[in-house]
C-alpha positions in Angstrom: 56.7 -99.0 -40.4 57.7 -96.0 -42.2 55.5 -92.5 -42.3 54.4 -90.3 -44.8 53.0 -87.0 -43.5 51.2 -84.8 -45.4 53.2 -81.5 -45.4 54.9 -78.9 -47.7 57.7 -78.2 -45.3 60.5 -80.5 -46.2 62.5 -82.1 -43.1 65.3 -79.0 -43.2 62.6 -76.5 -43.0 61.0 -77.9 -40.2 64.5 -78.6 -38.3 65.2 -75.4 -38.9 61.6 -73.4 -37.9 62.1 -75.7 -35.0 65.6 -74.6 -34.1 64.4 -71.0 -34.3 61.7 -71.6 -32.7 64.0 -73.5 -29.4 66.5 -70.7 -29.6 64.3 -67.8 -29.0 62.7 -70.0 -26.0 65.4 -70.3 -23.8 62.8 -69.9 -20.5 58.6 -70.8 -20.0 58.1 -66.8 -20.2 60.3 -66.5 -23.6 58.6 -69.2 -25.2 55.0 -67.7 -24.6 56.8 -64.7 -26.1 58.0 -66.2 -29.3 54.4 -68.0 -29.7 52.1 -64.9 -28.8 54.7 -63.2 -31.8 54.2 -66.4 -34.5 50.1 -65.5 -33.5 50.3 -62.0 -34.1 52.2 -62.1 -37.6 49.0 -64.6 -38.7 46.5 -62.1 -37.2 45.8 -63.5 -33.9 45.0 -60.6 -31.3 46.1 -60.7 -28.0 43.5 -60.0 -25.5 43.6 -58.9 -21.2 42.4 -61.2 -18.8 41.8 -57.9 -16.7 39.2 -56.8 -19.1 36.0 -57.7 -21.1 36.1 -60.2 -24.4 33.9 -59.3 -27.3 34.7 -62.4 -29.7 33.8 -62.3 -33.9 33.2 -65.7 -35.3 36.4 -66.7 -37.5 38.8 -64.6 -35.6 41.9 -66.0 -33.8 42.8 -64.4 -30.4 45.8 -65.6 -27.7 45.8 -64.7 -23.6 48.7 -65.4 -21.9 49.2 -66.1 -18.1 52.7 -65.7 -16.7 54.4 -68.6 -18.3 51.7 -70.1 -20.3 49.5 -69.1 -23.2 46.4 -70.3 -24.7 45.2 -69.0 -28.3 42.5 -70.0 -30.4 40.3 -69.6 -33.4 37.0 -70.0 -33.5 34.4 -71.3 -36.7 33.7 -68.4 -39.3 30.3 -69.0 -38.1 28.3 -69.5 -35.3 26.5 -72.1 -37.6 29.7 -73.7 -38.1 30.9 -75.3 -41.4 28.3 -78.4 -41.0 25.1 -75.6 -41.5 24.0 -76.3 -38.2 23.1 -73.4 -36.1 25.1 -73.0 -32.3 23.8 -69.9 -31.9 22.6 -69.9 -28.6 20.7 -72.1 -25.7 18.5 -73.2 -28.4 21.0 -75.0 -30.8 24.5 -77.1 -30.3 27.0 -74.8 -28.9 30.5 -76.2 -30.6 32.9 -77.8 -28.1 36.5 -77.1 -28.2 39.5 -79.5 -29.9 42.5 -78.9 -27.5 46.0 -79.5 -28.4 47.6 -79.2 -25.4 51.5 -78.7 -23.9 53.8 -76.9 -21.7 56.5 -74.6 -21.8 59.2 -75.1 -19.4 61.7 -77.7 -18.9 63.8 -79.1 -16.7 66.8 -76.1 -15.5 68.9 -74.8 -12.3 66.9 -72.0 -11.0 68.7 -68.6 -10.0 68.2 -68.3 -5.8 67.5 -65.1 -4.9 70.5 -62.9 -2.7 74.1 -62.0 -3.2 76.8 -63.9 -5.8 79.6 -65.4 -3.2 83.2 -67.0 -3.9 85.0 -69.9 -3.1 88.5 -70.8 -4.3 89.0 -67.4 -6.1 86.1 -67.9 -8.2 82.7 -66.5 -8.4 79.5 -68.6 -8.2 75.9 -68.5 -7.8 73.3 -70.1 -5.9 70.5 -72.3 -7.6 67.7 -74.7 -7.1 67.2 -78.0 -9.2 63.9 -77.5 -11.1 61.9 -80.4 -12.2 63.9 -83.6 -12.9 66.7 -83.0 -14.8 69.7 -85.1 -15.5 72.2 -84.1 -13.1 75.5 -84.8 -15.6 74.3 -83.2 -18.9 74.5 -80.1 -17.1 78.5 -80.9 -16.0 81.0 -79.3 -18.4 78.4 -76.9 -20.5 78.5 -73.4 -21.2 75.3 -71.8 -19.7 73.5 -68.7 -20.1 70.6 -67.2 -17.4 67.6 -66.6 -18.8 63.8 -65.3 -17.5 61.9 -63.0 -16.1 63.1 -59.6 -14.3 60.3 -57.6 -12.2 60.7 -54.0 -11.7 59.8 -51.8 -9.0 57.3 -50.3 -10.7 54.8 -53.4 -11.2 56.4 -54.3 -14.9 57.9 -57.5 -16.0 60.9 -57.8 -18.5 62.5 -60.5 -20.0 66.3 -61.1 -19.8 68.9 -63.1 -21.4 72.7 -63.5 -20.5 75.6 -64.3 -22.8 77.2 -67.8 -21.8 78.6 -66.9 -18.0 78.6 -69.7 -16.4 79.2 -73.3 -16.3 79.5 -76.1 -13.4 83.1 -77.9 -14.4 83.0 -81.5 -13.2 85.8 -83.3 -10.7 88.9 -84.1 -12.7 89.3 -88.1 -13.2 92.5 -87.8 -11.4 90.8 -86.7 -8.1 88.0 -89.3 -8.1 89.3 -92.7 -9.5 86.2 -94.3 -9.2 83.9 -91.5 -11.0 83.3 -94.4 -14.1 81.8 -96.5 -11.9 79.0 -94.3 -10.7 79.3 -90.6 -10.3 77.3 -89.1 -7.7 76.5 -85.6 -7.5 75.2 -83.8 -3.9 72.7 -81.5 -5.4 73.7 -78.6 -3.1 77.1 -78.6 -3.0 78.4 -80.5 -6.7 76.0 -78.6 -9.0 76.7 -74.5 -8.2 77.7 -73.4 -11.0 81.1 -70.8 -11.7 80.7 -67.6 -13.2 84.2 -65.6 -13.2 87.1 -64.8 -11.3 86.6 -63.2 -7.6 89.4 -60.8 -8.3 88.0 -58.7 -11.9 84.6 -59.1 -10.5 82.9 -55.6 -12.7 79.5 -56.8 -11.9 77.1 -59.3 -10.4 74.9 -61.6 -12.1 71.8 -58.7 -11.2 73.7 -55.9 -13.5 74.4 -58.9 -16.1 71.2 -59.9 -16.3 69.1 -56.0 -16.3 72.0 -55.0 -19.0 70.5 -57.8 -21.3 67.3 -56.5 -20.6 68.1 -52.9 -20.9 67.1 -51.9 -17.4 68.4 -50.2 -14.6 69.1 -53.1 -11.7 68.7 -50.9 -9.0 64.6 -51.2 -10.1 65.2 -54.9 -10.3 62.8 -56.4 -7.3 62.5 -59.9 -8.1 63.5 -62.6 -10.5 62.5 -66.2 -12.2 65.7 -66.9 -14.1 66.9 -70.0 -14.9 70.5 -71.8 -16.9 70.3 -72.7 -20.2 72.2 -74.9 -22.7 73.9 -72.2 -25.4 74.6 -74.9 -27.8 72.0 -74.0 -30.8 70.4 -77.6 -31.9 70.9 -79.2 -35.3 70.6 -82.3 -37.3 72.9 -85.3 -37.1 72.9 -88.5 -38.1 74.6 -90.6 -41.3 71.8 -89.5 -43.2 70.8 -85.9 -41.0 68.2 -88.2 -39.7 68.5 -86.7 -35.8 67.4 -83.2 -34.4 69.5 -82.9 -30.9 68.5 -79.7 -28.9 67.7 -78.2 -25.2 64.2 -78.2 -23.8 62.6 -80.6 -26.8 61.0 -81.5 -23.8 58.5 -79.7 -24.1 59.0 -77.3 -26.9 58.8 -79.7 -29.8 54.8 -79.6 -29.1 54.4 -76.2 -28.3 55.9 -75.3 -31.8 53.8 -78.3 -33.2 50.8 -76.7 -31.4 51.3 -73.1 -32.2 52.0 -73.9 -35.8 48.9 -76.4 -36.8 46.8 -73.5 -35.0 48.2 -70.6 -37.3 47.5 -73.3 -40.3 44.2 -73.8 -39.3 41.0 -72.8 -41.5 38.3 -71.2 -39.5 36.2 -71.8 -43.2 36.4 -75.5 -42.2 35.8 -75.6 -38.5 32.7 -77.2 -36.3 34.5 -76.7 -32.9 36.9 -74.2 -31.7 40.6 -74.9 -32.4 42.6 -74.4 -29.2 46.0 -74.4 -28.4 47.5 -74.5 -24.6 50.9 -74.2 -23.6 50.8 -74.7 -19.7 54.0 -73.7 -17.2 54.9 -75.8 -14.2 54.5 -79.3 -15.6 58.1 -80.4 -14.6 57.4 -79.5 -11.3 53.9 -80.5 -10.9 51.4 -77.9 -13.0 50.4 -76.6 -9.5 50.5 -73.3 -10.1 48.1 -70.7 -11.6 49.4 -71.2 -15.1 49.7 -74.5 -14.5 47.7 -77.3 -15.6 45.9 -77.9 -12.4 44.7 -74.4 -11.8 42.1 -72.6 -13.8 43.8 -71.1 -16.9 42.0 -73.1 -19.7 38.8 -73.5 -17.3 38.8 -69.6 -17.1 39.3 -69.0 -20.9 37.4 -71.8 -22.4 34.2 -70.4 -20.1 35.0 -66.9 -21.3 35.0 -67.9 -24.8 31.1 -69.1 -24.7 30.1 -66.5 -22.6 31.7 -63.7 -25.3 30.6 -65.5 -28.2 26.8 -66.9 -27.1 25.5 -63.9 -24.4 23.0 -65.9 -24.2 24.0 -69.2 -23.1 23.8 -70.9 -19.9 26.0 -72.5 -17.4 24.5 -75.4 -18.5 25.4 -74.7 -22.0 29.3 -74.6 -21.1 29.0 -77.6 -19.6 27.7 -79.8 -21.9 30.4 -77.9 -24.7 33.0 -79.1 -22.6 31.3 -82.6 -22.6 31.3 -82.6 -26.5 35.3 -81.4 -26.7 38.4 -83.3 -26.8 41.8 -82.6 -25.9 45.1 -83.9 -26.8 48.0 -83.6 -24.7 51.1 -83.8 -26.3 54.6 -84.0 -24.4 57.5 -86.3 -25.0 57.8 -89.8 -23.9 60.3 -92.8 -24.4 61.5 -94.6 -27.4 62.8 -98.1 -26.8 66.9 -97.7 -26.1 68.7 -100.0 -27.7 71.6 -99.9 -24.8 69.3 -100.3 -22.2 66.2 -103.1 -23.6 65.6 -104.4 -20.6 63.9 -100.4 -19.2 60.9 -101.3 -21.9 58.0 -103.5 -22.3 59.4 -106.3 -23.6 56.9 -106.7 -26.5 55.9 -102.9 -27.4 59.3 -101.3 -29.0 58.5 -97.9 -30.2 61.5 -96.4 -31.8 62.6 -93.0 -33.0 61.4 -92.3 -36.6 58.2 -94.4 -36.1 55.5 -92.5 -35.9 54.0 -90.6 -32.7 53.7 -91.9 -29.6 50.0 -92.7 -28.5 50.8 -93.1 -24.4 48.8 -95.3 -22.2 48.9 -96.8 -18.6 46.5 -98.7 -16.2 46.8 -96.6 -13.7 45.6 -93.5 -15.2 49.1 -91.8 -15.0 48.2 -91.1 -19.1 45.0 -90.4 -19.6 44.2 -92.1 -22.8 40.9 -94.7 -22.9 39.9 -96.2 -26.0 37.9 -93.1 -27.2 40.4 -90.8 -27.2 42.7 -93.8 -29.1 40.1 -93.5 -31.8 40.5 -89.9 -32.1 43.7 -90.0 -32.0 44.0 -92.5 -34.8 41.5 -90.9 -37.1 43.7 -87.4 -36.8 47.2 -89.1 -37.9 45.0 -91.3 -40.7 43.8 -87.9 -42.1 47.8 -86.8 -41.7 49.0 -89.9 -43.7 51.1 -90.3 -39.8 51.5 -93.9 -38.7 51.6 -93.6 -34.4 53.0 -95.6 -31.8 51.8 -97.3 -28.8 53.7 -96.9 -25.6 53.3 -98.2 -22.4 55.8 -98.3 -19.6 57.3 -101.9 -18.3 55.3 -102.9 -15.4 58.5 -103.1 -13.1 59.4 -99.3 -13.8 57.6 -96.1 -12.4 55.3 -93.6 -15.2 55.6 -90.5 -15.3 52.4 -88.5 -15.7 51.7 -85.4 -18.1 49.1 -82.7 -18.5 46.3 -84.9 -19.8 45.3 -86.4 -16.6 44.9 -83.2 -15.0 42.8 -81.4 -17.8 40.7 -84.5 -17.9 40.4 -84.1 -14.1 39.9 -80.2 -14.2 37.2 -80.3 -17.3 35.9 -83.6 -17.9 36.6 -83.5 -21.6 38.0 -86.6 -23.3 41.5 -86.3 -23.1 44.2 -88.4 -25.4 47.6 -88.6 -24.2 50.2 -88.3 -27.2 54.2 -87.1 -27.8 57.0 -87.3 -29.9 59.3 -90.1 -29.2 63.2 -89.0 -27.4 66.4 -90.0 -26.2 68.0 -88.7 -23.3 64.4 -87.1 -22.1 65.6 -84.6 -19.5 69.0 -84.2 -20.4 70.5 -80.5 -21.0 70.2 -81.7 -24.9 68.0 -84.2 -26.1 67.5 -86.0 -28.9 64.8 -86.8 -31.8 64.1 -88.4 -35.4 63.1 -85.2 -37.3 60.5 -87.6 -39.0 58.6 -87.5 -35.8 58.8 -83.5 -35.9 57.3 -83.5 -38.8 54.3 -86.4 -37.9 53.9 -84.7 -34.9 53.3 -81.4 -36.7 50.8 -82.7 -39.3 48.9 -84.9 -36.9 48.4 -81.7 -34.7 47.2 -79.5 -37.8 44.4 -82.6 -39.0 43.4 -83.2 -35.0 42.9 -79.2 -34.6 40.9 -78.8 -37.9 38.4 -81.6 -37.0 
């Protein structure tokens, strides 16, 4: 099956927005950044949790929590573009349509406390965070990337130069490395960041000069190594998009984008986008999926826009909303068959993926399937089914949990990769571009 979305942007433009859009992401707090920035320049205002809302019907507003950011826009009337009044307890308060993702990915964490040396060189201490694969980080040039805080309460982002790099055991020391490499997470993955004898300054200084701040004021940190390699196409025909972090950026820039696109004129429910932090690790956090960001703002959001309305009235908008959780699952690897279902294939360029397991670990019933489906018909998208091969593990996404939090039908979706995890992963740019188009028809209703 081929598809055929609906879209203006032609596949260069859209591997190109997405490369931009990767690059200036290079950590979860950067990629809120760049989002809250695409919001703004389309008239999205940014508003403080610390303060009190006063929403206007039609208007488009973002909050952003640490890592994570949720915008939306609401319908240029209360009435809604169906006629029929929401204006209050006494009429149908709209529910929300959710696109939701999450910003970070897979990284070596920066441990807090002082550089050390071993062999004459200089290194670094880090943490594994979330799941990555251990050997696409061997052998790469890395740069540090995050979030400084200063002594004074305020928060700064920072970005290295490539400094550092974790070089792998030469063949000639470890005969036996093709048959099975094994890496001890402590001691084979610390990566090397200059000579001990012209050490001018210490990863601290390096990473408050990128930020233009003085490290003495520097208190704290969440910084983590990235991949400098910018992505780009590939393939006989350019028919690949490789690339850090698609995992899960590829649907936050699918999200953020269908939102800006959206047309308040046309809307019955309230178009939402949510880009939660933590999901490699969890979501346990409180910008996580399992805490109370989108709880906290989609309750905010009636209560600014109907006074009026109840607790009750909250409730049953969240029972009339749906949410689709988009993040990246499997395509069918033709070097490895055997890791699939044997009977459902989906492969890269097909459409994408609608993901679904018995055992709850995707949240996806036969409701949510529908919705799902009408959204890429309206796309002119053809989807995928996926399930996982009974005799392998499933991972789990967002969905579950924001079905769990809110009790909303929740539809678990993603864009079908290669190499999911790895310091660069790998895509049909068709799927960036179904992806995209599905998410713009879903959010519009």
């Amino acid at each position: 099956m081929s598809t055929s979305p609906v879209t203006s942007r032609t596949k260069t433009q859209v591997a190109v927005d997405l490369r931009d859009f990767i690059n200036s992401s290079p950590s979860s707090y950067h990629a809120t950044a760049t989002a809250a920035a695409r919001l703004e320049s389309a008239g999205f205002l940014r508003l403080d949790e610390r303060k009190k809302w006063s929403l206007e019907p039609g208007q488009g507003h973002y909050v952003i929590r640490d890592g994570a950011i949720i915008a939306w826009r609401t319908p240029a009337s209360k009435a809604g573009a169906s006629g029929v009044d929401s204006g209050g307890p006494s009429g149908a308060i709209p529910g929300f349509r959710v696109f939701g993702s999450h910003t970070d990915s897979p990284a070596f964490k920066l441990k807090p406390g002082e550089e050390f040396t071993a062999e004459g060189t200089r290194q670094i201490g880090v943490e594994i965070y979330g799941g990555p694969l251990l050997n696409s980080w061997l052998d790469r040039e890395l740069a540090l990337a995050g979030q400084l805080s200063l002594a004074d309460g305020s928060v700064v982002l920072a970005q290295t130069p490539p400094i550092a790099r974790i070089p792998q055991l030469a063949i000639h020391l470890d005969r036996q490395v093709n048959e099975g490499l094994t890496l001890d997470k402590q001691r084979h993955t610390t990566p090397i960041i200059g000579l001990a004898d012209l050490a001018e300054a210490d990863v601290i200084e390096i990473l408050a000069a990128s930020a233009e701040v003085d490290p003495e004021q520097v208190v704290g940190h969440d910084v983590y190594t990235i991949p400098v390699q910018s992505p780009g196409l590939f393939g006989a025909q350019e028919e690949f998009f490789a690339s850090p972090r698609l995992d899960n950026l590829l649907s936050v820039h699918a999200g953020v984008n269908a939102l800006v696109d959206v047309d308040a004129r046309s809307l019955d429910s309230i178009a939402l986008f949510a880009g939660f932090d933590h999901e490699e690790i969890g979501s346990n956090s409180r910008s996580g999926a399992c805490g109370p960001f989108l709880a906290d703002v989609t309750e905010r959001i009636i209560a600014s826009l109907f006074p009026e309305s109840t607790r009750s009235d909250y409730l049953a908008a969240l029972a009339s909303s749906i949410c689709v959780s988009s993040d990246a699952g499997h395509a069918a690897h033709p070097n490895y068959p055997e890791r699939h279902d044997p009977h459902i294939r989906p492969r890269l360029g097909g459409g994408p993926l609608l993901k679904l397991n018995a055992q709850q670990r995707y949240a996806t019933d036969a409701v949510g399937t529908a919705a799902w489906s009408q959204a890429c018909t309206a796309a002119g998208v053809e989807y995928q089914n996926f399930v996982s091969n009974n005799a392998m593990p499933c991972g789990s996404t967002i969905g579950p949990l924001t079905a769990t939090r809110l009790g909303m039908t929740t539809v678990d979706v993603g864009p079908a990769l290669y190499s999911m995890h790895s310091a660069r992963e790998m895509v049909a740019i068709d799927d960036v571009v179904s992806l995209g188009a599905a998410a713009k028809t879903f959010l519009q209703g």
